[in-house]
C-alpha positions as CSV (number, residue, x, y, z in Angstrom):
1,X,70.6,-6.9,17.8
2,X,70.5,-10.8,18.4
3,X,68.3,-9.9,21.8
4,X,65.8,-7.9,19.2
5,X,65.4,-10.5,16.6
6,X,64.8,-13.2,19.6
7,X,62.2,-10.9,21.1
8,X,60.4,-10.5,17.7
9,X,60.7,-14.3,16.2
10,X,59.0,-14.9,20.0
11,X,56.2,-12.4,19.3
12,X,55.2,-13.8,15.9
13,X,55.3,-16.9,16.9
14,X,52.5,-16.3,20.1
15,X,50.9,-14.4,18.2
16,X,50.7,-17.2,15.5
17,X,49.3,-19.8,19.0
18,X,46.9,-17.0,19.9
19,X,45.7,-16.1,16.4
20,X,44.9,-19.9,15.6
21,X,41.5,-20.9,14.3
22,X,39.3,-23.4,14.3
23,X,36.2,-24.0,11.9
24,X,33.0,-25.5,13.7
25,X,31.0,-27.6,11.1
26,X,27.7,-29.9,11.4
27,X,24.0,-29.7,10.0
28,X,20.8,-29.2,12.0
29,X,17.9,-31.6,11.4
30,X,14.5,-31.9,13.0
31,X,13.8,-34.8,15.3
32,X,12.4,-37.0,12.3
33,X,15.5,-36.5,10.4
34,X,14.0,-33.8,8.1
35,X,17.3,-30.9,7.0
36,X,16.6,-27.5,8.7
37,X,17.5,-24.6,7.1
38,X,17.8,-21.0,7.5
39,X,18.0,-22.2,11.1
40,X,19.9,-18.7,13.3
41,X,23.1,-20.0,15.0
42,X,24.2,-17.3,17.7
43,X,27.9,-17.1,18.1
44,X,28.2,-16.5,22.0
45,X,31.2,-15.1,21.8
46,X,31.1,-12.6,19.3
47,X,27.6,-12.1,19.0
48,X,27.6,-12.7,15.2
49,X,24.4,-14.6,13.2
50,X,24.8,-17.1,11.1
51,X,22.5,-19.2,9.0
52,X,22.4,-23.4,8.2
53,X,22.3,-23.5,4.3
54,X,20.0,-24.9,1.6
55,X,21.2,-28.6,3.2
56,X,20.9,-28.3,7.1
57,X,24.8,-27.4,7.4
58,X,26.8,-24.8,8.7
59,X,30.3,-24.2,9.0
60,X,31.9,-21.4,11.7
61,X,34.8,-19.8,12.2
62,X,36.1,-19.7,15.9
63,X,39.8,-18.6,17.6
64,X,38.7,-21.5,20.0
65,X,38.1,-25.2,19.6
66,X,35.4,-25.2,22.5
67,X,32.6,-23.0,21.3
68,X,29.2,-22.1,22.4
69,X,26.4,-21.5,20.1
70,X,22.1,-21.0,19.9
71,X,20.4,-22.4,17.3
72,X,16.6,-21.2,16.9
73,X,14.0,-21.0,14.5
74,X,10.6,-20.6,14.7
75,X,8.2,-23.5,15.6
76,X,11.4,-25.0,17.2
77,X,12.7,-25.4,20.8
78,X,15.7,-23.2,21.7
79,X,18.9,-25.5,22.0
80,X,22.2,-23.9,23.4
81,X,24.8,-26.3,22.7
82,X,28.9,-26.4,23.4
83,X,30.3,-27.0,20.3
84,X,33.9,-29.0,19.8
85,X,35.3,-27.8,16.1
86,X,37.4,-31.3,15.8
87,X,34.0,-33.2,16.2
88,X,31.0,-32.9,13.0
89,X,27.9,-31.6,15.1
90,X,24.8,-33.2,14.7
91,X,22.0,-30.8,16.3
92,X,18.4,-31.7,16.5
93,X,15.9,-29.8,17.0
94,X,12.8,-30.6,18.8
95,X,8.9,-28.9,17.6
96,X,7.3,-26.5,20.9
97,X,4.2,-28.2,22.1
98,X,0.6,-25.8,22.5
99,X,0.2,-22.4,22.2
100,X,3.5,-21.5,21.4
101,X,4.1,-23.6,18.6
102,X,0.7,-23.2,17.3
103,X,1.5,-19.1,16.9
104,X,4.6,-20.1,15.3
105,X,3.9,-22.4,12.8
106,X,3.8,-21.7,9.4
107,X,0.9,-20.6,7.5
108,X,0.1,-22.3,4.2
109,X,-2.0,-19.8,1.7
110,X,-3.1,-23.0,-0.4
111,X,-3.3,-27.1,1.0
112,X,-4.7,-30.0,-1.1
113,X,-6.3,-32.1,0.9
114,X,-4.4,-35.9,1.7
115,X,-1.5,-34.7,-0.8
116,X,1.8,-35.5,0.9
117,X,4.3,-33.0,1.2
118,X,6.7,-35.5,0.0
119,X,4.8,-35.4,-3.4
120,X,5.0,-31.7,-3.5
121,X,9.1,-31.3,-2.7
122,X,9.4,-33.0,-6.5
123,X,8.2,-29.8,-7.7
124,X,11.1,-27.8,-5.9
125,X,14.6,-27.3,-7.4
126,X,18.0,-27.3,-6.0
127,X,18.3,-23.6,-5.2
128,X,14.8,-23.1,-3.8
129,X,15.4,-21.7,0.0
130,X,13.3,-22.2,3.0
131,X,11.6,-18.7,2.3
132,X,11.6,-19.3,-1.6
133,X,7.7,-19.0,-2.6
134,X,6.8,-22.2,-4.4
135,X,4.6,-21.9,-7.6
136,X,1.5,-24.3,-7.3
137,X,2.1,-27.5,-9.8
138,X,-0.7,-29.3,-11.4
139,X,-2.4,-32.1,-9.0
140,X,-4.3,-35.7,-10.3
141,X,-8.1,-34.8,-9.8
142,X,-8.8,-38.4,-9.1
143,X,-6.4,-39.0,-6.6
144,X,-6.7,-35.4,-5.1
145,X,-9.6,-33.9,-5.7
146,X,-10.5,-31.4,-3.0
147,X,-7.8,-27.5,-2.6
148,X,-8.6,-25.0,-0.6
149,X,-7.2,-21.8,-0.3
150,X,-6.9,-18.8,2.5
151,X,-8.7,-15.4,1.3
152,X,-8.3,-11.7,2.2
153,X,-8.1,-8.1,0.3
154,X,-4.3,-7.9,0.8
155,X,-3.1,-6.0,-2.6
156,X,0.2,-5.4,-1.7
157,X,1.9,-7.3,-4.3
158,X,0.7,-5.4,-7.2
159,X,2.2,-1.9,-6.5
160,X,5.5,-3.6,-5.1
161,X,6.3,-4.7,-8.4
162,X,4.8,-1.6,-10.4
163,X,7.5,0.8,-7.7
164,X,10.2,-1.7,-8.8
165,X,9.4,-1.7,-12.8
166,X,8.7,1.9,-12.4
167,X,12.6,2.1,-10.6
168,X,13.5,0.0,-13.7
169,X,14.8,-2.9,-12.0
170,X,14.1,-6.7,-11.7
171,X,11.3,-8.0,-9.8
172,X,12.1,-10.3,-7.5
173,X,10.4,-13.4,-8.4
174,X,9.1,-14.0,-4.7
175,X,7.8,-10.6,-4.6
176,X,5.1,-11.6,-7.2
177,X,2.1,-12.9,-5.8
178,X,-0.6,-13.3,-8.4
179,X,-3.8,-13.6,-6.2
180,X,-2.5,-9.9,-4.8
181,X,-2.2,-8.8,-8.3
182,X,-6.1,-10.0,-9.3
183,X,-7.0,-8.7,-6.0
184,X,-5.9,-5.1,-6.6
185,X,-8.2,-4.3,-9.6
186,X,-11.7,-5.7,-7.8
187,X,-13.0,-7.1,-10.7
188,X,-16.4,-8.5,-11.4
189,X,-18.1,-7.5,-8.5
190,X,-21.1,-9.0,-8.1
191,X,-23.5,-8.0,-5.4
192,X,-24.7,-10.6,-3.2
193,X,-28.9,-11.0,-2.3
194,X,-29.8,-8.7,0.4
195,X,-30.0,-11.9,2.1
196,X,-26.7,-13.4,1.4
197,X,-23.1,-12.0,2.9
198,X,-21.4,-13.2,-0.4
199,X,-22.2,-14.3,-4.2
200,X,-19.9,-16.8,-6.6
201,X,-19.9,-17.3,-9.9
202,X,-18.3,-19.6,-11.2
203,X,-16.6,-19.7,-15.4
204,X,-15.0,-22.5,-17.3
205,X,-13.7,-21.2,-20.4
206,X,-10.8,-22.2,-22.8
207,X,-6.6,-21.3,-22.1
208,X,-5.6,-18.6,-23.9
209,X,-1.9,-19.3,-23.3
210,X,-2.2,-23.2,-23.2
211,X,-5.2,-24.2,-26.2
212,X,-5.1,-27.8,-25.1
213,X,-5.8,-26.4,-21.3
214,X,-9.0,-24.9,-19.6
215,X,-9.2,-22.2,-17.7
216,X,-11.7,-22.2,-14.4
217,X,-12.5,-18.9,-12.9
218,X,-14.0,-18.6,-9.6
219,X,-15.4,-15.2,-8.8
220,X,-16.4,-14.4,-5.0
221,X,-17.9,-10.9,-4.0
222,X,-19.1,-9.8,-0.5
223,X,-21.6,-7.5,0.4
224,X,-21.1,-3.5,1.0
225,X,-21.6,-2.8,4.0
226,X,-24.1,0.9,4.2
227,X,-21.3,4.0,5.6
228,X,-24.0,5.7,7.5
229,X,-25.0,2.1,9.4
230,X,-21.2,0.5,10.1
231,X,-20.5,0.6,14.1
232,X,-18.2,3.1,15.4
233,X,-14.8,2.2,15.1
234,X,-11.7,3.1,17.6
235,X,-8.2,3.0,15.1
236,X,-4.5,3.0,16.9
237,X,-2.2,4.6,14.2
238,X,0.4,3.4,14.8
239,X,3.3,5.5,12.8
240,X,7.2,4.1,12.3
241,X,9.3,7.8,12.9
242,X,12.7,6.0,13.0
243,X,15.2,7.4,10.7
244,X,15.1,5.6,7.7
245,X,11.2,7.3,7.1
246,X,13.4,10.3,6.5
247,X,12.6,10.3,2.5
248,X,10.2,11.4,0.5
249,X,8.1,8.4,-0.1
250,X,7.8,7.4,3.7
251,X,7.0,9.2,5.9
252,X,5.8,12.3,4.3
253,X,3.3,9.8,1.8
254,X,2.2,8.1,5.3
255,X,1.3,11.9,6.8
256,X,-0.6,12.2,3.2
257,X,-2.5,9.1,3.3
258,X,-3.5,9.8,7.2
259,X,-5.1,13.0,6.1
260,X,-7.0,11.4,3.8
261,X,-8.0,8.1,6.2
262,X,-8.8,11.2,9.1
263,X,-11.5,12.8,6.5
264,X,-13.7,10.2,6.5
265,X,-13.7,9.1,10.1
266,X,-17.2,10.2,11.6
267,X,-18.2,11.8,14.8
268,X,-18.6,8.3,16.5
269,X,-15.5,6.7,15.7
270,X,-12.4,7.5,17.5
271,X,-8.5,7.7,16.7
272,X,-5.2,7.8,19.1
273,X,-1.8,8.3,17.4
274,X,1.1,6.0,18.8
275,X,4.6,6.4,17.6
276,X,7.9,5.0,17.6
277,X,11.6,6.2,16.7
278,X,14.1,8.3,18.5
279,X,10.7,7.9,21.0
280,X,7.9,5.5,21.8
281,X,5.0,7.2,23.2
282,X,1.3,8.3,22.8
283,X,1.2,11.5,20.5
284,X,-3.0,11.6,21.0
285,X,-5.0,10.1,23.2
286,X,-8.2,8.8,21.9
287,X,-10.1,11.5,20.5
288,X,-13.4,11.8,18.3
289,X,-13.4,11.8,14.8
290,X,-15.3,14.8,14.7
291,X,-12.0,16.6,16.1
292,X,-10.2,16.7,12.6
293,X,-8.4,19.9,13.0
294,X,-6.9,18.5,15.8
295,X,-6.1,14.2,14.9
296,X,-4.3,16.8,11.5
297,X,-2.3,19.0,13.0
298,X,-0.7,15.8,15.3
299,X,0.5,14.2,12.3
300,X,1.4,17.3,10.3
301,X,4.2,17.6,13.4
302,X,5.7,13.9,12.9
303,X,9.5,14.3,12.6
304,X,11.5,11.2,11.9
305,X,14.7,10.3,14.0
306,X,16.2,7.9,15.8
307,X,16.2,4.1,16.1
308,X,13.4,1.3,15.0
309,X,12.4,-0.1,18.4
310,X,9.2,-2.0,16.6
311,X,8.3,-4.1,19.6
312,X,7.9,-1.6,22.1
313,X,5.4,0.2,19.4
314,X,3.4,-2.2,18.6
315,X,2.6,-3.5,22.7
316,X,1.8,0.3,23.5
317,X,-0.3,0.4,20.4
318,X,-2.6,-3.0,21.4
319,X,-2.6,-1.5,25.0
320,X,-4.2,1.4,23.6
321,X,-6.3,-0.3,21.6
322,X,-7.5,-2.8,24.4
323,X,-8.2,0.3,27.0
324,X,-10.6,2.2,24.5
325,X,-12.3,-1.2,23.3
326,X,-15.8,-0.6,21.7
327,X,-17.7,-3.6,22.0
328,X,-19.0,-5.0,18.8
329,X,-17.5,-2.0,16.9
330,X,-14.0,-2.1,14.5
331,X,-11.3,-2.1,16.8
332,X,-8.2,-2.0,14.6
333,X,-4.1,-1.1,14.9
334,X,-2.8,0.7,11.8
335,X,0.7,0.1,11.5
336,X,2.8,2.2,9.0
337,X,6.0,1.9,8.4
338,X,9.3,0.7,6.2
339,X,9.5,-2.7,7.8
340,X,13.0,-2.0,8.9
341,X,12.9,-3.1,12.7
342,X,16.1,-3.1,14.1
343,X,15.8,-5.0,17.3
344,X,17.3,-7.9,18.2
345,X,16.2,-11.5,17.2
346,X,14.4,-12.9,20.4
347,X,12.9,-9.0,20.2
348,X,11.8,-10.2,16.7
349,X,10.1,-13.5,17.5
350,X,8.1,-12.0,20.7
351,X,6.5,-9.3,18.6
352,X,5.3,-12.3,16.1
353,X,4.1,-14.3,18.6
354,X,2.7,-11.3,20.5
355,X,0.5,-10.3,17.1
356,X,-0.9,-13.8,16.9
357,X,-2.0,-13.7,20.1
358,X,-4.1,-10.3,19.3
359,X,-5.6,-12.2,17.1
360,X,-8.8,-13.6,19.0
361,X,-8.9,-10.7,21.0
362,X,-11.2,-8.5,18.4
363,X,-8.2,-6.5,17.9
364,X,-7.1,-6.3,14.0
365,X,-4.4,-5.3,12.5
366,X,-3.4,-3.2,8.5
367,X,-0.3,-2.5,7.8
368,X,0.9,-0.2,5.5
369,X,4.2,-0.5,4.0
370,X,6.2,2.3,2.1
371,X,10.1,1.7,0.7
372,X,10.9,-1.3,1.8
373,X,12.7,-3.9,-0.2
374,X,11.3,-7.8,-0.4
375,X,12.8,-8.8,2.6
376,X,10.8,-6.1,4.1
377,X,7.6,-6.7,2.6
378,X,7.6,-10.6,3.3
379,X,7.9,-9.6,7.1
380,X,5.5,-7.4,7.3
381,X,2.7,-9.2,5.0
382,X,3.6,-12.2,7.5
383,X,2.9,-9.4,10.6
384,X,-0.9,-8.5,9.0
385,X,-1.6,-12.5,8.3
386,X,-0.7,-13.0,11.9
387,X,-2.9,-10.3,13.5
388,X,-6.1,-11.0,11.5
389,X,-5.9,-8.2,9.1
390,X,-4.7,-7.0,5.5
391,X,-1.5,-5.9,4.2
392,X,-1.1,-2.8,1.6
393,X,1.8,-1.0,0.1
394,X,2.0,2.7,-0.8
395,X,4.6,3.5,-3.6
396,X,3.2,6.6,-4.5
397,X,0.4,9.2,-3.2
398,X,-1.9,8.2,-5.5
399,X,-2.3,4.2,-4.2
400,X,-2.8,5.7,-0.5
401,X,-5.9,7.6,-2.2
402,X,-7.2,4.3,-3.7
403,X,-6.4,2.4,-0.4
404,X,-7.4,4.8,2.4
405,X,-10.6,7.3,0.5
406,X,-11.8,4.7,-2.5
407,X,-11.5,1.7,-0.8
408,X,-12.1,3.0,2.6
409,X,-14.5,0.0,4.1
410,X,-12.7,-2.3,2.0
411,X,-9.4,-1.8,4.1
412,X,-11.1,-1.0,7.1
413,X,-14.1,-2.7,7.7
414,X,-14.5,-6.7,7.8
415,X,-17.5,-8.4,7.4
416,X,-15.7,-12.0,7.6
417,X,-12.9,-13.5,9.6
418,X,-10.9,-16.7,9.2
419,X,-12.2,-17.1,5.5
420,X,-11.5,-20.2,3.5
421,X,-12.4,-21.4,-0.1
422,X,-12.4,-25.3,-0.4
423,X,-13.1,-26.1,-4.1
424,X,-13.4,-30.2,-4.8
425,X,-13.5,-31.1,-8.4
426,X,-15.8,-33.8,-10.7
427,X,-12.2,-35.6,-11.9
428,X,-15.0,-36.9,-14.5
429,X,-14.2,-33.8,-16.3
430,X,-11.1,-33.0,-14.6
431,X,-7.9,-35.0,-15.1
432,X,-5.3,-32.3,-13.5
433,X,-5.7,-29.5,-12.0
434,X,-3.4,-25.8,-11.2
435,X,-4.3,-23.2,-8.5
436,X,-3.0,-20.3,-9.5
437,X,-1.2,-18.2,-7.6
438,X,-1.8,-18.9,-3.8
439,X,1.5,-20.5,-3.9
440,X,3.2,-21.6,-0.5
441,X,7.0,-20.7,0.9
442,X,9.4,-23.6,0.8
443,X,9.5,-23.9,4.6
444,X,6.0,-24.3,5.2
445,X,5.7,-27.0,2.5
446,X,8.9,-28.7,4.5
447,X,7.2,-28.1,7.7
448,X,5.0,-31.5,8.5
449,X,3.1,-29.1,11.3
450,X,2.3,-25.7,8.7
451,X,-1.6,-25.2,8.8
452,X,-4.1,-23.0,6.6
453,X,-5.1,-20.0,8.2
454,X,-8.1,-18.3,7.0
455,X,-8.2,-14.3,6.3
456,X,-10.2,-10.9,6.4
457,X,-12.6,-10.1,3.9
458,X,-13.8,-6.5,3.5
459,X,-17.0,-4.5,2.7
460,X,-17.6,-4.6,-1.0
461,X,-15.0,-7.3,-2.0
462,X,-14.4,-9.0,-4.8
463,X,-11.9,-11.7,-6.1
464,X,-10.6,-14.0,-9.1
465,X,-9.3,-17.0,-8.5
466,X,-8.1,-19.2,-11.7
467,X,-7.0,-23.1,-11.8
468,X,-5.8,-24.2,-15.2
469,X,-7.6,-27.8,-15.8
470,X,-6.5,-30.5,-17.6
471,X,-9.7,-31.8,-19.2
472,X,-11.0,-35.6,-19.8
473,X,-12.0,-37.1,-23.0
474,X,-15.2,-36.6,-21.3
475,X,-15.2,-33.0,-20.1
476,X,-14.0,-33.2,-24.3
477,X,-16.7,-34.8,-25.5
478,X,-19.3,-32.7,-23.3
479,X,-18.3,-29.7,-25.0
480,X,-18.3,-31.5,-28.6
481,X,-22.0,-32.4,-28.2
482,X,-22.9,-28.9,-26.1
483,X,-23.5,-31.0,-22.8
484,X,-24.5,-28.8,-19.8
485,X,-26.1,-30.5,-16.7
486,X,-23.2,-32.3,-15.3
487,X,-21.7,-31.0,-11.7
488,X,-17.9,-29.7,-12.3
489,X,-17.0,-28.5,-8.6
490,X,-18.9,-28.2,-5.2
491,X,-17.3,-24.5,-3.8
492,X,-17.4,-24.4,0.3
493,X,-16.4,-21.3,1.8
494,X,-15.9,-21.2,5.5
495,X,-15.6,-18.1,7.4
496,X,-16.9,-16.5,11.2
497,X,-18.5,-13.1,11.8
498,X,-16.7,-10.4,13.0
499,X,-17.1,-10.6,16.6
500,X,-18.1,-14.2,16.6
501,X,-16.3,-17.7,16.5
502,X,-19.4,-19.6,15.5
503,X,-18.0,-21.6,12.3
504,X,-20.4,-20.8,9.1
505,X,-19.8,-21.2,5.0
506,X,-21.7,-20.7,2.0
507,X,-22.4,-23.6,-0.4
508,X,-22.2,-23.0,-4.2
509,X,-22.6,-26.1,-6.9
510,X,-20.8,-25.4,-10.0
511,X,-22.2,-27.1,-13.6
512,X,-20.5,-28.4,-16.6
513,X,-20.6,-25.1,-18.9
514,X,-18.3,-24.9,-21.3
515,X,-17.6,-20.6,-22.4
516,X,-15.2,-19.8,-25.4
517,X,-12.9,-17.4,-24.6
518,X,-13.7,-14.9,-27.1
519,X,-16.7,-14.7,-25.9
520,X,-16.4,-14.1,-22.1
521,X,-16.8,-10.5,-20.9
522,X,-13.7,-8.3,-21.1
523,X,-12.8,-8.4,-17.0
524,X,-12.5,-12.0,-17.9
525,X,-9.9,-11.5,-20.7
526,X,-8.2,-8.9,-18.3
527,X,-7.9,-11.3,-15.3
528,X,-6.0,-13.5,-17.5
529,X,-3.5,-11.1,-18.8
530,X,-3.1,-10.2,-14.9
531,X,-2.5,-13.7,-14.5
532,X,-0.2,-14.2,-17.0
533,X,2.0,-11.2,-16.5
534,X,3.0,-12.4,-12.9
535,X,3.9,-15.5,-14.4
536,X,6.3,-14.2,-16.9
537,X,7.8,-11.8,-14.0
538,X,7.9,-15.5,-12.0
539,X,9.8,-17.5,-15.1
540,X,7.0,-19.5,-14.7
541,X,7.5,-23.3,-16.2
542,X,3.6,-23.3,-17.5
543,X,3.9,-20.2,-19.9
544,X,6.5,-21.3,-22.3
545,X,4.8,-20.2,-25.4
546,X,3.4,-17.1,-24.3
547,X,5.9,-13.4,-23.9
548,X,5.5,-10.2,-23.1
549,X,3.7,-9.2,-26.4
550,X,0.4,-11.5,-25.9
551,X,-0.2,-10.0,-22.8
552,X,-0.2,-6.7,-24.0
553,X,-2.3,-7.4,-26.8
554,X,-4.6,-9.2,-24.8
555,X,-4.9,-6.1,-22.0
556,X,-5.1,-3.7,-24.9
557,X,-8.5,-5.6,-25.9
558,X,-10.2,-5.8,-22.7
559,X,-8.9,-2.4,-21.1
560,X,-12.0,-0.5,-20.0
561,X,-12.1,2.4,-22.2
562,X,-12.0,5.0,-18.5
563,X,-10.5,2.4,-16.4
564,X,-6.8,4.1,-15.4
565,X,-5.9,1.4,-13.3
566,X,-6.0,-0.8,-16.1
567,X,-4.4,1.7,-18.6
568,X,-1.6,1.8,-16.4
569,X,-1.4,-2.0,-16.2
570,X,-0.6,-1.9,-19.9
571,X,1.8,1.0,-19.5
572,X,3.7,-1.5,-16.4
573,X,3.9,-4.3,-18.7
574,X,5.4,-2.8,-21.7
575,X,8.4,-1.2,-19.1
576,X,8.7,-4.7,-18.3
577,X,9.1,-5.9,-21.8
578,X,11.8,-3.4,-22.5
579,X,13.4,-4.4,-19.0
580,X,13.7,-7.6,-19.4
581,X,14.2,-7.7,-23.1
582,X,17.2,-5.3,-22.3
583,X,18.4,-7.5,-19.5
584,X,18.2,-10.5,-21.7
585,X,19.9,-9.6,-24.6
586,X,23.3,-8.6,-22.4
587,X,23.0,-11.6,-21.3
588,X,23.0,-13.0,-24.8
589,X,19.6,-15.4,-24.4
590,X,16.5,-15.0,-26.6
591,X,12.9,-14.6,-25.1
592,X,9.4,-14.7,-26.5
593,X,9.1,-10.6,-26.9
């Protein structure tokens, strides 16, 4: 008996030495002493990810006191480091030089010029992230006069948040992107001069949720481009068959909205079909749009299965799409899928960097999302910015008929690439100015390196943007004594042809001419309760004295009276209301509804 209870007070107490742990700390900074986080720390042991918080640090459980870990992050060299547990690490990480760290840098969807991203991290808070999306604050005219901000069609934003209201949950305040959500209803289009690829007009009118405010619209629409004249075009579809399409409203909407792509495809344009899932593989060679029975009956057979191997899909897709080539035609990848790519970090950050380097090969790139959560959507919008092209999202069959038959050359076809708007304001009548929407993640504002990066524009386009405008006595007193003739803004917008890498803009001058709200046309009115919606579903800091109700009312009296996009927008918002309203009352608060 006394042998057994030696034997067992010996076991528990190796198994006490061997069971022993230790707990790795430190923080990660860049080599100017700026914190890093969301940095990816590898555990080479046990193969686990971990993550340096909100301040730089980290701390790591480990059964040994001499530990070996990887810390990476995009934009950053690679360090591999031994690390002691009874010693505070201090890791720095050093920026890659050249082509590499120019394809990983962060891209900035808005930059005023000579403001110092010192200025702007006053305007975070203390539980912003590195991939939080920073709403735009206002900016001294006189000291910073000149924004600019990168353009495309991407739309996505919009029918993310109508599948989550529709689900009746929350929106994600990062999910909300209000240029997306202006984007998605085309309004105002103007068309251009025969002679001109693209027309601005230009509104300053009066805040309707901030009276002592202005509101400036700028309105930019590009040509349509004639069907029967576009080049032929040679499209990779390239299809996500992994398991999780397995539902209703994945794969099965993607073989719906394929059909409908397929039927307008002419005889000279040309389509292969690449997969990936339980395979990776070519499903059809490049074949002529005339062939419609059989590009259909390919994609009528998708099954879904298997694994998510996104990498290997998308090189076989480019490879495809660089061996059929059609010189000065519309080369394009469509990728469709959930976003969920299960592959393995380094996996991850090769198929970025292997997009961005696509992207001056004439090669572009849509991607169409279905069921994915924010996560998802952020990774793949960041995929489409990357490789030159647009970014939509299909919650229901109905938005894959709007994106893929109505807005067919929209989606499809460019007529501009790398296309930026720099707006400089008179601060004569300007004192402060707020872009909104556009708004920038938190790591790209910490990032000293993070560039803007211009976007696609498609056939038929047409956009909103909106800066609320702190007026001068002046800009006060012009309107007072009905004063017209003074210059408010010079507009530059920069873009290249398709095809082309010649730099070229368009010039616009913009005069002192004051509108009252009440009486701007009604797409006007709408564009503002656009606006103002994705800043209530953002808690936005600028809208105190506005709810749920003013928007409605304020949709309700500019709705076109057959428009069923904008019908439904009013339908969206008063779900939201009761969401929210509902949310906020079990949590015992009071709201503007």
């Amino acid at each position: 008996m006394k042998t057994a209870c030696h034997i067992a007070i010996f076991l528990l107490l190796c198994s006490s030495v061997f069971a022993q742990q230790y707990y790795a700390r430190g923080e990660v900074k860049d080599e100017a002493g700026n914190i890093l986080q969301n940095v990816t720390i590898l555990q080479h042991k046990t193969g686990y990810i971990f993550r340096s918080g909100t301040s730089g640090t980290f701390g790591i459980i480990s059964n040994l006191q001499i530990d070996t870990f990887s810390f990476s992050m995009d934009g950053y060299q690679k360090e591999k480091i031994m690390v002691d547990a009874e010693k505070y690490l201090s890791v720095k990480m050093k920026r890659l030089s050249g082509s590499a760290a120019n394809s990983r840098r962060d891209k900035l969807s808005s930059q005023t010029k000579d403001l110092q991203k010192e200025e702007q991290k006053s305007w975070m808070t203390g539980d912003e992230t590195y991939a939080s999306i920073l709403e735009n604050h206002f900016v001294n005219a006189k000291r910073f006069p000149t924004t600019g901000m990168s353009l495309n069609v991407d739309r996505a934003s919009y029918s993310n948040i109508r599948r989550f209201i529709t689900l009746k949950a929350m929106v994600p305040p990062d999910a909300v992107r209000i240029e997306e959500m202006l984007n998605y209803f085309n309004l105002s289009y103007n068309k251009p001069p025969d002679n001109q690829l693209f027309d601005i007009k230009t509104t300053l009118t009066s805040c309707p949720w901030n009276p002592n405010n202005q509101l400036f619209y700028i309105n930019l629409s590009s040509q349509k481009l004639n069907l029967d004249t576009l080049p032929p075009s040679h499209l990779v579809f390239l299809i996500d068959v992994s398991g999780s399409m397995d539902m209703t409203n994945r794969l099965p909407l993607l073989k719906s909205a394929f059909r409908l792509l397929v039927n307008n495809l002419r005889d000279k344009d040309s389509v292969a079909i690449v997969v990936y899932g339980g395979v990776t593989g070519v499903m059809l060679n490049t074949t002529s749009g005339g062939e419609k029975e059989k590009i259909l009956k390919v994609i009528d057979e998708l099954e879904p299965g298997g694994s998510t191997p996104g990498e290997s899909g998308i090189k076989l897709a480019y490879s495809v799409a660089r061996n059929h080539f059609i010189k000065e035609g519309n080369n394009r990848v469509i990728l469709a899928t959930d976003g969920d790519f299960n592959v393995g970090l380094k996996t991850e950050t090769e198929l970025d960097e292997l997009i961005s380097s696509q992207r001056q090969s004439g090669i572009y790139l849509t991607c169409l999302g279905v069921g994915m959560g924010n996560y998802k959507d952020s990774k793949i919008q960041t995929l489409a910015n990357k490789g030159n092209g647009n970014f939509a999202y299909l919650d229901n069959f109905k938005e894959a008929e709007k994106v893929l038959l109505k807005e067919f050359t929209q989606t499809l076809y460019s007529v501009a690439d790398d296309v930026y708007m720099n707006v400089n304001f008179n601060p004569e009548y300007v004192k402060e100015y707020r872009l909104i929407g556009f708004d920038n993640k938190v790591g790209a504002l910490r990032d000293s390196l993070s560039v803007i990066e211009g976007g696609e524009i498609g056939s038929g386009y047409s956009m909103i943007a909106l800066f609320e405008i702190t007026p001068t006595e002046i800009n006060k007193g012009a309107i007072k004594d009905n004063f017209t003739t003074g210059k408010f803004a010079d507009i530059k917008l920069n873009y290249q042809l398709p095809n082309s890498t010649k730099p070229c803009s368009f010039n616009h001058t913009c005069r002192f001419d004051f509108i009252p709200f009440t009486e701007l046309d009604k797409n006007y009115h709408f564009s503002a309760a656009v606006a103002m919606f994705g800043s209530l579903l953002r808690t936005s800091p600028f809208l105190t004295n506005i709810g749920w109700n003013e928007v409605i009312t304020l949709a309700q009296g500019s709705c076109g009276k057959d428009d069923l996009l904008q019908k439904e927008f009013i339908t969206i918002v008063q779900q939201a209301r009761d969401l929210y309203l509902k949310v906020k009352k079990k949590k015992g608060g009071t709201a503007l509804w």
